[in-house]
C-alpha positions as CSV (number, residue, x, y, z in Angstrom):
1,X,-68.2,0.7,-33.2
2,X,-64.8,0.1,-34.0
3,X,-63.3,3.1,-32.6
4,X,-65.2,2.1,-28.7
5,X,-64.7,-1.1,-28.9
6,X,-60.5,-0.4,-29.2
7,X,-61.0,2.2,-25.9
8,X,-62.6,-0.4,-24.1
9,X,-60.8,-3.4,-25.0
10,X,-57.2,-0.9,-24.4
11,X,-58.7,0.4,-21.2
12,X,-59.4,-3.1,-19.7
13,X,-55.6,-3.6,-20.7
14,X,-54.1,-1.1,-19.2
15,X,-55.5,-1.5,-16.0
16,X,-55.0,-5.1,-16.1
17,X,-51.3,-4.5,-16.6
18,X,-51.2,-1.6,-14.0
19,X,-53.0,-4.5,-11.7
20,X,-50.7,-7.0,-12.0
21,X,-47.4,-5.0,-12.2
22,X,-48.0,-2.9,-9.4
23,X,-48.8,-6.2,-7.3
24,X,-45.8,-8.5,-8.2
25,X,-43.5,-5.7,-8.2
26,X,-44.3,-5.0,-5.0
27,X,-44.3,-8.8,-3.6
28,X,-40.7,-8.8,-5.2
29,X,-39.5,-5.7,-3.9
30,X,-41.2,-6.8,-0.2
31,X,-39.3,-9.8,-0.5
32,X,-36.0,-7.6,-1.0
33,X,-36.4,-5.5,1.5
34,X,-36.9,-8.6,4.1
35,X,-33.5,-10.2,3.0
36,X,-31.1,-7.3,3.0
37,X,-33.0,-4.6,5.1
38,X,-30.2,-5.6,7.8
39,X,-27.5,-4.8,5.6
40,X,-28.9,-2.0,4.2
41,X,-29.4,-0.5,7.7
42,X,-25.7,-1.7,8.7
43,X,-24.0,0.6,5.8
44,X,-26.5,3.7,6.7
45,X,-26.1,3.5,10.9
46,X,-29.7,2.0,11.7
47,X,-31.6,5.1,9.3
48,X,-34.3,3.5,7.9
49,X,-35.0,6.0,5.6
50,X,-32.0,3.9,3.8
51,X,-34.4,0.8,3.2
52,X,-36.9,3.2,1.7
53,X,-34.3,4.8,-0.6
54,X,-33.3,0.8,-1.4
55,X,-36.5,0.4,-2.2
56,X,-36.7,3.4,-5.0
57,X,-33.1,2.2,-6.2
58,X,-34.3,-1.1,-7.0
59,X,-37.8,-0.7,-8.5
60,X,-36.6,0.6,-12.1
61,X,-34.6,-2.8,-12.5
62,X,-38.0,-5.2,-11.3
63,X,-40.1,-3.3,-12.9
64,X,-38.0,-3.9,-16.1
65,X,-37.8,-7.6,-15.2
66,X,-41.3,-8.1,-15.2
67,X,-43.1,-5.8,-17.2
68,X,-43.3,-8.2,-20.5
69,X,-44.9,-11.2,-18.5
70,X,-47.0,-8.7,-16.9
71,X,-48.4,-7.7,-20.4
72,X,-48.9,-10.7,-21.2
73,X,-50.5,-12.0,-18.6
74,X,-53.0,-8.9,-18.5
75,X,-53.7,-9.9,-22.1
76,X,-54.7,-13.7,-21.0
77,X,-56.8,-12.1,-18.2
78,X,-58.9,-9.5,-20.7
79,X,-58.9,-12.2,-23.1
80,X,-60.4,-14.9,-20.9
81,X,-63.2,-12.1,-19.3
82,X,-64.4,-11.4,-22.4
83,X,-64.7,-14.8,-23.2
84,X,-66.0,-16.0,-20.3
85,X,-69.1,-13.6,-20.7
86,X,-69.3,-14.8,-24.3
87,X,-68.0,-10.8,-25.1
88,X,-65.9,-12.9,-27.5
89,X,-67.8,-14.3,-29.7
90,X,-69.6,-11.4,-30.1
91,X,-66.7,-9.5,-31.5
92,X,-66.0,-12.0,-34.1
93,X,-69.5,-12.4,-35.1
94,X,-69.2,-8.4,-35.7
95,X,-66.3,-9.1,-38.2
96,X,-63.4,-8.3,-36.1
97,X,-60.7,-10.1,-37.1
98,X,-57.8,-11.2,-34.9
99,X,-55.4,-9.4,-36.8
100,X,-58.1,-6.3,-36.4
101,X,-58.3,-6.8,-32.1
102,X,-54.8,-6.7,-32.9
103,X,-54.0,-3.6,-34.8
104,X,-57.0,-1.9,-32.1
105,X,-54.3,-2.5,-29.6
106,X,-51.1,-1.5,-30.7
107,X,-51.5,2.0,-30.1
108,X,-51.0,0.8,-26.0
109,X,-48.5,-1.8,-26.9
110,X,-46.1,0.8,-28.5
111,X,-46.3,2.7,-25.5
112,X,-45.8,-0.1,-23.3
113,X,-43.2,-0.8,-25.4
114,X,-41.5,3.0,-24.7
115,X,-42.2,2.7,-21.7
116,X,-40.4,-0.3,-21.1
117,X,-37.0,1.1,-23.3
118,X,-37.2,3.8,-21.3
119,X,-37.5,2.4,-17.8
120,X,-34.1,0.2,-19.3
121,X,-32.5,2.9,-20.8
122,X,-32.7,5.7,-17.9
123,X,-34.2,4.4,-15.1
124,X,-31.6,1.8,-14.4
125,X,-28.3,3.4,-15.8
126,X,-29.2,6.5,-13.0
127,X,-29.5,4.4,-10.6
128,X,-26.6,1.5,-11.2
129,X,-23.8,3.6,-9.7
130,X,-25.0,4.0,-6.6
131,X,-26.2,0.3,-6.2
132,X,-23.0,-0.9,-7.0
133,X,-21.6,2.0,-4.4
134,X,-23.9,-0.1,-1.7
135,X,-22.6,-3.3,-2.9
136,X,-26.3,-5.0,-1.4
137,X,-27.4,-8.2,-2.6
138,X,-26.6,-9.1,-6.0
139,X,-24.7,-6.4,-6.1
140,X,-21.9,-7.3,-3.6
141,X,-20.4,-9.6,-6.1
142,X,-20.2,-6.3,-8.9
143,X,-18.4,-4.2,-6.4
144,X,-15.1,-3.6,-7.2
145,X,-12.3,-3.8,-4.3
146,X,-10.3,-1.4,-5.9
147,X,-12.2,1.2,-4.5
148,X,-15.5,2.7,-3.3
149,X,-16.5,3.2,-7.0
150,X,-16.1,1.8,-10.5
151,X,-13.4,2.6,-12.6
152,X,-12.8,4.9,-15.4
153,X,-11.6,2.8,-18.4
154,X,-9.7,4.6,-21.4
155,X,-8.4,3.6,-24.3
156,X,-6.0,4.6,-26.7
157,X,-5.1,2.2,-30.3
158,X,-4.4,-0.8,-28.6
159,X,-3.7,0.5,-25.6
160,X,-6.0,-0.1,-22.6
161,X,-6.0,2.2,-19.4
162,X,-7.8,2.1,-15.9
163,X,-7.8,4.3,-13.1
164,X,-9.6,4.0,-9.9
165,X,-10.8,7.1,-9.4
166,X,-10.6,10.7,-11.6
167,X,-11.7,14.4,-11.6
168,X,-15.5,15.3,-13.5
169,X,-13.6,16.1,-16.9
170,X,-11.3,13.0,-16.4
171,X,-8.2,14.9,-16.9
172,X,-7.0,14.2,-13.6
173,X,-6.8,10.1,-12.7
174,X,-5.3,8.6,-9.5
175,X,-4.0,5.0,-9.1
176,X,-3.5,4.2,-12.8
177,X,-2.6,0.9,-14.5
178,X,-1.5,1.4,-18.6
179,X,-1.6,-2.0,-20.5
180,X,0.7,-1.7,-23.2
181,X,-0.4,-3.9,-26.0
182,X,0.7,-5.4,-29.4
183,X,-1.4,-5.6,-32.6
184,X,-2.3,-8.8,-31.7
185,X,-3.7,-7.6,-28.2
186,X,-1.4,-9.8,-26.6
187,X,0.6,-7.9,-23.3
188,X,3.7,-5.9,-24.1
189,X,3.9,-4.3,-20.6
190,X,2.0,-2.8,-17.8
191,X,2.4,0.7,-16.7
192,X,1.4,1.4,-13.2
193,X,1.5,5.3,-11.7
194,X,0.2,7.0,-8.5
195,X,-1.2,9.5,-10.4
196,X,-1.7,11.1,-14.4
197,X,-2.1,14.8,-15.2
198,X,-3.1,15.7,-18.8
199,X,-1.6,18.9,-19.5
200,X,-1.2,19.6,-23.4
201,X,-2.8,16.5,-25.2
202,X,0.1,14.6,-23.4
203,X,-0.4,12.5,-19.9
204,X,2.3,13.2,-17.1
205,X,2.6,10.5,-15.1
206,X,4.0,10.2,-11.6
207,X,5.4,7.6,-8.9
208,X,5.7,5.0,-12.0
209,X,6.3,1.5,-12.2
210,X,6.6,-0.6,-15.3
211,X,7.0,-4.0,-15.5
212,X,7.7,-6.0,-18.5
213,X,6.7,-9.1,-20.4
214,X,9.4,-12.1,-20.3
215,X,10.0,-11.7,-16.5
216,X,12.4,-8.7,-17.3
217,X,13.0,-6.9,-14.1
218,X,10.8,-3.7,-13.4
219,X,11.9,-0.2,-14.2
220,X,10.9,2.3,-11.4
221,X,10.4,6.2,-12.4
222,X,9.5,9.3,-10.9
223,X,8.4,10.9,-13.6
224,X,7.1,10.1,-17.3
225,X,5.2,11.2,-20.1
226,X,2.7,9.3,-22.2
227,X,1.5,10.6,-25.6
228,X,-1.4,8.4,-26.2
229,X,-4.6,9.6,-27.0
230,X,-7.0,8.4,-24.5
231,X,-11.0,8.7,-24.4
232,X,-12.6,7.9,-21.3
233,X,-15.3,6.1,-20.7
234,X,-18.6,8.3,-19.5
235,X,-18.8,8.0,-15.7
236,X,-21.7,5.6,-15.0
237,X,-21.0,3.1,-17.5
238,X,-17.1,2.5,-15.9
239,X,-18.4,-1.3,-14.9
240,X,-18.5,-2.1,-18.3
241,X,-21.8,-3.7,-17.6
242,X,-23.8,-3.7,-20.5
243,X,-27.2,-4.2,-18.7
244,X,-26.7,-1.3,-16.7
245,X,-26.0,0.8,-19.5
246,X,-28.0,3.6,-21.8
247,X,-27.9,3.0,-25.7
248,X,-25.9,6.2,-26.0
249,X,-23.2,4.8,-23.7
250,X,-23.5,1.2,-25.3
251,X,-22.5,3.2,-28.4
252,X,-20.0,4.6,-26.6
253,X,-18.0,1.0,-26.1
254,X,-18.9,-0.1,-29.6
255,X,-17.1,2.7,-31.1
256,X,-14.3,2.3,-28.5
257,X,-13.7,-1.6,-29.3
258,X,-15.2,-1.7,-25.3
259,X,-12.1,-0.2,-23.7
260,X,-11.1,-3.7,-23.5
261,X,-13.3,-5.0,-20.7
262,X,-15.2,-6.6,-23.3
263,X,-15.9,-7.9,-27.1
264,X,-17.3,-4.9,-28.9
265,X,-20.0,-7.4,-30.1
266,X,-21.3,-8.0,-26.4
267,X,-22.4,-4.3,-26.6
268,X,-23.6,-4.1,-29.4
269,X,-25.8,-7.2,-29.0
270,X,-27.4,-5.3,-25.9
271,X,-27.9,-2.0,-28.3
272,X,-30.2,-4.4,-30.9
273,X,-31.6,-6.4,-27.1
274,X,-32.6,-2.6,-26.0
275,X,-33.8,-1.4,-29.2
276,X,-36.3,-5.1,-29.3
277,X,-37.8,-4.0,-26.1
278,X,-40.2,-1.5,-27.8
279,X,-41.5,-4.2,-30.0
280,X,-42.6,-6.5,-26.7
281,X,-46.1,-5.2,-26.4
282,X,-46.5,-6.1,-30.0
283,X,-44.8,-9.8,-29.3
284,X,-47.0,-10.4,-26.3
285,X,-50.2,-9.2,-28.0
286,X,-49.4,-11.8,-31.0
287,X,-49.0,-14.7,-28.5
288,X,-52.1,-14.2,-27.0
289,X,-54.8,-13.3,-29.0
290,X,-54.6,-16.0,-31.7
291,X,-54.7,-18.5,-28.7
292,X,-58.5,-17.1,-27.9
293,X,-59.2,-17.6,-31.4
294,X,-59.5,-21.7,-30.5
295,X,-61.9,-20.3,-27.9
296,X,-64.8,-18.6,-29.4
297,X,-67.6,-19.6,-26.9
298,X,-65.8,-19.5,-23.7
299,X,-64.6,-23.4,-23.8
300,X,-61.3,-24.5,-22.2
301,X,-60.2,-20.9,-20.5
302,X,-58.0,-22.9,-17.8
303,X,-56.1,-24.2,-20.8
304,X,-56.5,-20.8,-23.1
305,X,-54.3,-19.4,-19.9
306,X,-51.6,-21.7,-19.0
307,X,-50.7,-22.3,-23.3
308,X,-50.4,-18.3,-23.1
309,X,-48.2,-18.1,-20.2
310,X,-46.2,-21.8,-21.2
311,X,-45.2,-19.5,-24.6
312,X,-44.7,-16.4,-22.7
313,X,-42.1,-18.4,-19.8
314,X,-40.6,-20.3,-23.2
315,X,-39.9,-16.5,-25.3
316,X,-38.1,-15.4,-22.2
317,X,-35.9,-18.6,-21.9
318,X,-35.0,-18.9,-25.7
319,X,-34.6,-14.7,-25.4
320,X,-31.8,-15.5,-22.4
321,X,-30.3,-18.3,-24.3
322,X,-29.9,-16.3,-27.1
323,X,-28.7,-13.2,-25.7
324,X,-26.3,-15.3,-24.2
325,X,-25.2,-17.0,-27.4
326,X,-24.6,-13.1,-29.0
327,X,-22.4,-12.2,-25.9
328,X,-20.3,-15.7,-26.4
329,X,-20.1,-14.6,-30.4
330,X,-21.6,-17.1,-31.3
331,X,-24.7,-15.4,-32.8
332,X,-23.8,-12.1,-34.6
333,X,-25.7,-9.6,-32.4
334,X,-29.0,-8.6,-34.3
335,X,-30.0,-11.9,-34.3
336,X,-29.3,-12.7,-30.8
337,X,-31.5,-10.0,-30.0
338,X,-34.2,-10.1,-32.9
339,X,-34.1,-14.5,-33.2
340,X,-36.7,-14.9,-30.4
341,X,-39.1,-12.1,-31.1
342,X,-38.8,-13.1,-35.5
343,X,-39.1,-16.9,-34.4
344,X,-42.8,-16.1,-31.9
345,X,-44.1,-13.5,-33.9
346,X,-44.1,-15.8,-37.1
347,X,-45.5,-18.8,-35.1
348,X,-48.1,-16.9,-33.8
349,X,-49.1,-15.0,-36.8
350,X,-49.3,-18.5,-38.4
351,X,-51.8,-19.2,-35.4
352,X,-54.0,-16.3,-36.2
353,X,-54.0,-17.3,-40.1
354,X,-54.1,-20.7,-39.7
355,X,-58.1,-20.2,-37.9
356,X,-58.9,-16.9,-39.5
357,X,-58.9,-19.4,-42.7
358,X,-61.0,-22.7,-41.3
């Protein structure tokens, strides 16, 4: 009995979910498309095979976006059905447990859960390059005016370099800016060169300029060497946008102090907030199935509903604010990332206890 009633109970899940993401996802992308399809077709001379390709570039980032509310919300939904049709009470007059529906289901919240990291962690690093390349939407305001594409970002001691544009193997950067820097990180002077060769462990530089802290007057050189050991940052992650990032390449910046675009602690914040997302199935299935436990016989679904959703739109918020307090530092960064999840999952376990006891 046990064993059925976890496929059937998972089953109605899964296509809940696959219900409700496929439809908001594509109202959101819809929407999308209607505000920047002009744009889109301006950069790609009227083809409009361009606002389909849009359209794949962005889905990976809503589909991220959404995909915990849309758990949740097919949970509410399989939850209420059941107890409408008095399915409910039924399953806890066979002895099931809450904390046994619950343990029935985690075989498809882990692989939401996967899912989800993966969608985060692939899906959206492949395709952040060539967003920001477009420069549509929210985008427009990442794009750098440097040039067409991000920058490569190096760094060697306390020494920070940026180059607009390099070969594959980064061994060969054009328009480069050196930022010479004390122990303190505080500006000693800037090194600024048309182009840097490495040749030997040891960067040739040419057409340099180098101007100097103190308002000394700049030198101007045609030729110099610099014997710093730089490691370039992986092409793809030369935004320094964590969000956009895999967990390889957010390891990447950790190790490398974040080649000084930011605090090493904003990126490891996002490692811990990318490894939390395959815990999120777990989370939602914690918030709502205690809730139908006040519901036995089908009484007060309207209000079984909107307390599951009011909790799931109050995790998010509290998971923003908190990120956001890890990035500032002011949080160290697994509990920016694990706070929200530790702080629900406790209160809802408490839930389940709480009438699994009266």
């Amino acid at each position: 009995m046990t064993w059925t009633l976890s496929i059937m109970l998972s089953k109605m899940l899964v296509l809940r979910f696959i219900m409700i993401l496929f439809g908001i996802t594509a109202f959101v992308i819809t929407l999308d498309i209607v505000t920047y399809a002009e744009a889109v077709l301006k950069l790609h001379n009227d083809n409009m095979w361009a606002v389909g390709e849009y359209a794949m570039l962005r889905l990976p980032g809503i589909m991220t976006a959404f995909m915990g509310l849309c758990f949740l919300l097919a949970a509410l939904m399989m939850l209420t059905e059941i107890s409408h049709h008095s399915e409910l009470v039924a399953i806890w007059s066979a002895g099931v447990s809450q904390f046994k529906m619950i343990a029935m289901l985690l075989p498809v919240a882990f692989i939401f859960g996967i899912a989800n990291f993966l969608l985060s962690d692939r899906a959206v690093p492949s395709v952040a390059p060539t967003l920001h390349e477009w420069g549509i939407g929210d985008y427009s305001e990442k794009k750098l005016k440097v040039g067409e594409k991000d920058p490569i970002w190096m760094r060697s001691g306390t020494d920070v370099l940026r180059a607009v544009d390099s070969n594959p193997q980064a061994t060969s950067l054009r328009d480069v800016i050196i930022f010479r820097r004390d122990a303190k990180g505080l500006l000693i002077e800037q090194i600024m060169a048309e182009e840097a060769v490495l040749k030997k462990g040891r960067w040739h530089l040419s057409s340099v300029v180098i101007y100097y802290r103190n308002n000394v007057p700049p030198s101007r050189v045609a030729r110099m060497i610099y014997s710093g050991l730089l490691r370039p940052a992986a092409a793809g992650t030369r935004s320094g946008d964590p969000e956009e990032m895999s967990i390889g390449d957010l390891g990447y910046f950790i190790e490398n102090a974040g080649f000084g675009i930011r605090p090493a602690h904003v990126y490891t914040t996002w490692m811990h907030k990318r490894l939390s997302l395959t815990l999120t199935g777990v989370l939602m299935l914690l918030i709502a199935i205690p809730l139908a436990g006040r519901h036995r016989r089908g009484g007060g679904l309207g209000i079984l509903f909107a307390v599951g959703i009011a909790m799931g739109f109050a995790f998010f918020v509290f998971d923003g604010i908190s990120l956001t307090m890890g990035e500032l530092g002011l949080l160290p960064a697994w509990m920016a990332a694990w706070l929200p999840m530790l702080v629900f999952g406790l209160t809802s376990g408490a839930i389940a206890f709480r009438y699994e006891t009266l």
